[in-house]
DRENVEXFI-722639 format. One line per 10 residues: number of its first residue (from 0); for each residue x, y, z of C-alpha. Coordinates in steps of 0.2 Angstrom, whole numbers. Example, Ala and Ser with C-alpha at 12.3 -4.5 7.8 and 13.67 -1.06 7.14 Angstrom:
BEGIN
0	62,-22,39; 68,-5,36
% end
This chain:
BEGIN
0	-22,-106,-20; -41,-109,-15; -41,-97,0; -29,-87,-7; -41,-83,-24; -56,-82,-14; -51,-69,-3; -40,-60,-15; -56,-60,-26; -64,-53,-11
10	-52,-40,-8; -47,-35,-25; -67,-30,-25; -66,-19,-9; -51,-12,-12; -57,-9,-32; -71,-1,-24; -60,7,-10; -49,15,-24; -65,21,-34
20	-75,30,-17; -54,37,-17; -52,42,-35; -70,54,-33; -63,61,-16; -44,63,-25; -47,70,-42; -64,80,-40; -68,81,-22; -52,86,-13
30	-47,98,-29; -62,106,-30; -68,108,-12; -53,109,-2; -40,123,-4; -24,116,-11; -12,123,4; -25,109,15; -24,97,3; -6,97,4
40	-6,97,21; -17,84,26; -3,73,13; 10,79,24; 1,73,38; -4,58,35; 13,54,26; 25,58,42; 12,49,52; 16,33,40
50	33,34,41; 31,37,62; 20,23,61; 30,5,61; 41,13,76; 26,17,86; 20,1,85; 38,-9,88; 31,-18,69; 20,-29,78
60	10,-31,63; 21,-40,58; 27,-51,72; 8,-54,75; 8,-64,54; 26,-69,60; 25,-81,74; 6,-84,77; 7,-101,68; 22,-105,77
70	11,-108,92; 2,-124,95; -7,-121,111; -20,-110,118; -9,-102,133; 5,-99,121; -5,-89,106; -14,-77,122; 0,-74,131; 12,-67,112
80	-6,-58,106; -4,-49,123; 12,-45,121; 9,-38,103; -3,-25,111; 8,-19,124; 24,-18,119; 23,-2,108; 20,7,122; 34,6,128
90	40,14,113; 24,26,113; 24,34,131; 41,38,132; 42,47,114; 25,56,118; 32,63,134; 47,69,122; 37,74,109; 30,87,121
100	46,95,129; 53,97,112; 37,99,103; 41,120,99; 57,115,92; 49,102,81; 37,111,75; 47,124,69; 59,113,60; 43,107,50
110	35,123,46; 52,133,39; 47,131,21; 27,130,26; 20,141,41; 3,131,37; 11,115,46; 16,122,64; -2,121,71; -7,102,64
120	10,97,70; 6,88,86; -9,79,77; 5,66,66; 9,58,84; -9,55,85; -13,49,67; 2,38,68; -4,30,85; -22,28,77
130	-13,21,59; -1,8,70; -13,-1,83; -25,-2,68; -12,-13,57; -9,-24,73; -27,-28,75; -29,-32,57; -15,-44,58; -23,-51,71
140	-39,-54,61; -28,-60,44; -20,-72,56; -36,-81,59; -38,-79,39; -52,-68,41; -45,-51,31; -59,-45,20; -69,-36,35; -51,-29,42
150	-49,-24,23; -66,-16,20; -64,-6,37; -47,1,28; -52,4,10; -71,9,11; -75,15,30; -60,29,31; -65,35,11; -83,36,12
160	-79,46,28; -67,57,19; -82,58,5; -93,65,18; -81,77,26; -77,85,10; -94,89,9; -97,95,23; -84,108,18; -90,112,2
170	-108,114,11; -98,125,24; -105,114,37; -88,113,43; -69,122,38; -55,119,30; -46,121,48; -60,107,55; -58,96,42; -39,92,49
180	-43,89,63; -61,76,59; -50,65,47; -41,62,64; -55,57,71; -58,46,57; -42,36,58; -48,32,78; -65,27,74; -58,17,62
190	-43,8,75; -61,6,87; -71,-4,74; -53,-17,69; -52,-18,88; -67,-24,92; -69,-37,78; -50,-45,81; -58,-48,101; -72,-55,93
200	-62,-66,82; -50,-71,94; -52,-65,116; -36,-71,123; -37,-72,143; -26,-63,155; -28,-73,170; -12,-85,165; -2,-71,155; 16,-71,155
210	31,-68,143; 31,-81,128; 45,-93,129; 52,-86,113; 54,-65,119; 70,-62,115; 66,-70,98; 50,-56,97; 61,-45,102; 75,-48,88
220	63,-50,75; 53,-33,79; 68,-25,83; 75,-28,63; 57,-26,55; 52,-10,65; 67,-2,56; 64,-11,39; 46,-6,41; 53,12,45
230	64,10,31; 49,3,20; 38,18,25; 51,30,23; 51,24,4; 36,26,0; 31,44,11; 45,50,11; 46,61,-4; 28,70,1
240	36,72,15; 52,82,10; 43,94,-5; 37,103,9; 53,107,14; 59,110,-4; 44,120,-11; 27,123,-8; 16,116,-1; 1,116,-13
250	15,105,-26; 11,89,-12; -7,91,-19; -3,90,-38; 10,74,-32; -2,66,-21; -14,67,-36; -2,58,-48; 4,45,-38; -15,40,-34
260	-20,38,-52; -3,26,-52; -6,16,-36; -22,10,-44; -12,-3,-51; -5,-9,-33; -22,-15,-32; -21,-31,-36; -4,-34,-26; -13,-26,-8
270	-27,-37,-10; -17,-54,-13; -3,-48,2; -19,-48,13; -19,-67,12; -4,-73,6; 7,-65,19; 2,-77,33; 1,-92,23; 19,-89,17
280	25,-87,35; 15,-105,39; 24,-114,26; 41,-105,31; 38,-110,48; 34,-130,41; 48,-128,29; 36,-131,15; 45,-121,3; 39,-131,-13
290	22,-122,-8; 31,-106,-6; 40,-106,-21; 24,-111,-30; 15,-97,-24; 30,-84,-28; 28,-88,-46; 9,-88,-48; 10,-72,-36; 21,-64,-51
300	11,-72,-66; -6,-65,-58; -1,-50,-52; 8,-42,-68; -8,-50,-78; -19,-38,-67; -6,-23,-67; 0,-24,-82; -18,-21,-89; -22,-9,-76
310	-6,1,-82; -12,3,-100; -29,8,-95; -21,21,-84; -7,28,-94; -18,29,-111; -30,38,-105; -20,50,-93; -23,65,-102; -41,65,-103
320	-42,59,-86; -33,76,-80; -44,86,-93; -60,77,-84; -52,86,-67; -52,101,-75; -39,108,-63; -25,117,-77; -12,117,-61; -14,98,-56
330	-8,93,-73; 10,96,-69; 6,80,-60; 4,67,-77; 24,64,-78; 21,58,-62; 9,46,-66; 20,39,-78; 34,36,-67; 24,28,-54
340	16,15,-65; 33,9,-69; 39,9,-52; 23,-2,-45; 23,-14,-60; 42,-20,-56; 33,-21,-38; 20,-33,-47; 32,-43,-54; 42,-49,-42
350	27,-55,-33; 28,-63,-14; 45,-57,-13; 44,-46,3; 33,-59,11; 47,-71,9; 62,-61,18; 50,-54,29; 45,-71,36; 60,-82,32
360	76,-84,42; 84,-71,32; 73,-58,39; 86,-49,46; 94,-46,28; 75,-36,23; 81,-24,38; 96,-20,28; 88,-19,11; 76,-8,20
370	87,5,25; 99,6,11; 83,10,2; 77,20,13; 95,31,15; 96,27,-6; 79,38,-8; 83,51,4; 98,57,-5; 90,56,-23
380	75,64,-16; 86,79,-11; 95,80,-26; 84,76,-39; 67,86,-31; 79,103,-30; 85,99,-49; 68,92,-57; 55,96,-44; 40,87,-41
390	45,75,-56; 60,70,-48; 53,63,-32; 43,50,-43; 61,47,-53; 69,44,-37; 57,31,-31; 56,21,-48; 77,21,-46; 78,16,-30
400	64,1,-33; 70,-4,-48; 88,-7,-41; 83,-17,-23; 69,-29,-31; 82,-35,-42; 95,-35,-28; 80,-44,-19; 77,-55,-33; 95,-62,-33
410	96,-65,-16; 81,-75,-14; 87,-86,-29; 104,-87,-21; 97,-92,-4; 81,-100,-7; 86,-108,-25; 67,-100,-32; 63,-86,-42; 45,-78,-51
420	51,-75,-67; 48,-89,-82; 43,-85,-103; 29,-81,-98; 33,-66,-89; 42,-59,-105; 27,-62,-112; 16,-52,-103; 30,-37,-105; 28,-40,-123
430	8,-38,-123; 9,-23,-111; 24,-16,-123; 15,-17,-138; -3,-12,-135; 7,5,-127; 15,8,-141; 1,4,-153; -12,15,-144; -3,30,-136
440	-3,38,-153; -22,35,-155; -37,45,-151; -53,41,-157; -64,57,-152; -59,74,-143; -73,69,-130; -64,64,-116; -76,53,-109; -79,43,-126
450	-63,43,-127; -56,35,-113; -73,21,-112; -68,17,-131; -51,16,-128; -54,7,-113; -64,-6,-120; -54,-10,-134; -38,-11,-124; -46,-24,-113
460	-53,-33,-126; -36,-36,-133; -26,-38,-118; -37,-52,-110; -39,-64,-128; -22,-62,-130; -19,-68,-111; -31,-81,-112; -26,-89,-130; -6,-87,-125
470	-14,-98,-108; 0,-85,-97; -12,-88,-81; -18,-105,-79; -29,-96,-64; -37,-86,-76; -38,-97,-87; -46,-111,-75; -58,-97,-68; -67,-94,-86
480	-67,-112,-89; -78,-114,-74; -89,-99,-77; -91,-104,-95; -95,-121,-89; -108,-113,-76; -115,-106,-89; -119,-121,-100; -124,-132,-83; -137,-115,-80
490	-145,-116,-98; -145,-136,-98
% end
């Protein structure tokens, strides 16, 4: 786990400071300088283009962590990083030349509920383009075990940009209608600056290019992972996609707010998959799978050790967090945020799971699970948004994930004979159960601020002594060994 703590370390800090550059554009920036129907409509946006995005891009994102280390030679890893770059567009050109014959038509069937969306239509084609090659050049850098850069560039360059742009607007340097169409530009500066660091990391040469040996293996493996990463998109866009179409579009605002404050606790799981990922599809490919199975159940230990504190701080302090926004309407959002935590600390909890379908020989059964969640979401999504509203897109998503990561669970035991859970994880639940109930009747001032700092504090307090002295994470527990013994070795 040495590379994998160091640069999960690494990125857990970008991606902290990522989400807090985020969480100022989010909750104050974008709701108090951007009018709500634009807000909601650069969510649409960038949404759709997520879920357009593993089809652009055939999934070579994954491929690229997939069969990289299954290449011994020079030759062989130039000639598949080649083919990763051109391959999409064979999927690209053709749906761009369909996309503008039929592009009336679609944009009609987008705008019916919202008129808003007809004239940013064509700019989700671009975004996704922009979204995709991105991913498949920072594959191609996390292959080499080099992800923080790639990470920063994803967390911090396109939020500070957004920081800026918001500004701009509320200085009336710019408009609302102008500010659609820079965050564009964003996303393409942003593919330029991966693009050039993966060449720098790694030039392959085109003078002896040809197809790799194992093509129609790329191709099977891409084919079944472009849809699961459809699917997998699907899943998590899919319900700011369809509100538009149920109700208004200012509603994806106060949804997009909520399920922000929740991702915050995904933050530990992104910034570990940076690194793991590849190392997992290594000793898959070495058949290693005592390391793998090691690594699932640390993965799940360390992970629902950092969610599940990151859940409490959240969902504790909700309320004054939403009166710190000071935006009455966007409170319709704080259910949401309830739901969501749930939903992304089973995610936590089953740790490297994804990782291991995705890069074992039972990939093609992720393609399945991908879709049935995908269709699975779809249809509670319709049901449950027209019933529930806003509320009931969050309720379909923690359904749907709670039923597949057990499904996914089960089979890995029943095919790979490992699983993440031990009585430590009950533990954890335990902890994460009890300082919920003990503190969501509590508040110690009606400053909000005070509020949550004091409540913060103390919560944290608790949780990590009662971590530490039940020894739940033997990483924790070695890493404030080793500072505490730095410190002594400093003052002696």
């Amino acid at each position: 786990m040495g590379v994998v703590l160091n640069q999960t370390y690494k990125n857990t800090f970008i991606i902290f400071v990522g989400f807090a550059i985020g969480a100022v554009n989010v909750l104050f920036l974008y709701t108090h300088f951007l009018q709500e129907d634009y807000y909601g409509l650069i969510t649409f946006l960038l949404s759709t283009a997520n879920i357009l995005m593993p089809l652009l891009v055939f999934g070579m994102q994954h491929t690229v962590v997939k069969f990289f280390s299954s290449y011994t030679d020079r030759i062989h890893r130039d000639n598949f990083l080649i083919t990763t770059l051109f391959l999409p567009l064979l999927i690209i050109i053709p749906l761009a030349l369909f996309g503008a014959f039929a592009y009336e038509k679609i944009s009609d069937i987008l705008s019916q509920e919202n008129i808003i969306i007809k004239q940013y239509t064509y700019l989700i084609f671009f975004i996704a383009v922009f979204m995709g090659y991105f991913e498949v050049f920072y594959a191609w850098s996390r292959v080499q075990f080099k992800s923080v850069f790639g990470n920063f560039v994803r967390e911090i360059f396109a939020r500070i940009s957004v920081t800026i742009l918001l500004i701009m607007v509320f200085l009336k340097w710019i408009s609302n209608e102008q500010f659609v169409y820079a965050i564009t530009i964003v996303y393409l500066l942003r593919l330029l600056i991966i693009m050039v660091y993966a060449l720098y990391l790694y030039m392959p040469k085109l003078g002896h290019f040809k197809l790799p040996d194992n093509f129609k293996e790329i191709l099977s493996f891409s084919f079944y992972i472009i849809l699961a990463g459809s699917a997998g998109s699907i899943l998590l866009e899919i319900d700011k996609f369809m509100i538009p179409q149920l109700e208004q579009i200012a509603k994806v605002a106060y949804y997009a707010v909520g399920v922000y404050i929740a991702s915050v606790i995904a933050i530990p799981n992104r910034a570990m998959q940076q690194i793991v990922n590849p190392i997992i599809a290594k000793d898959l490919n070495n058949n290693n799978l005592p390391e793998v199975e090691k690594l699932y159940k640390q993965s799940s230990i360390n992970l629902l050790v950092a969610g599940g504190l990151l859940f409490l701080l959240i969902n504790l302090n909700v309320s004054d967090l939403y009166a710190l926004i000071n935006k009455p309407k966007y409170e319709i959002g704080i259910p949401i945020v309830i739901i969501i935590s749930f939903s992304e600390l089973i995610k936590l909890a089953i740790g490297t799971n994804g990782a291991i379908l995705t890069n074992s020989k039972y990939y093609k059964i992720f393609f399945y699970f991908s879709i049935a969640m995908a269709l699975s979401v779809i249809i509670l999504n319709k049901y449950l948004i027209q019933m529930l509203g806003i509320e009931g897109a969050a309720l379909a998503t923690l359904i749907v994930v709670f039923i597949f990561s057990l499904i996914k669970v089960v089979y890995v035991q029943i095919k790979l004979r490992m699983q993440p859970f031990s009585a430590k994880t009950a533990m954890i639940l335990g902890i994460i159960v009890g300082l919920f109930l003990i503190f969501y009747w509590i508040d110690f001032t009606d400053n909000s601020i005070i509020n949550i700092i004091i409540k913060s504090l103390l919560i944290s307090l608790i949780y990590i002594v009662m971590i530490v002295k039940l020894q739940i994470s033997n990483d924790l527990n070695q890493l404030i060994k080793k500072y505490i013994n730095n410190k002594k070795a400093n003052k002696y």
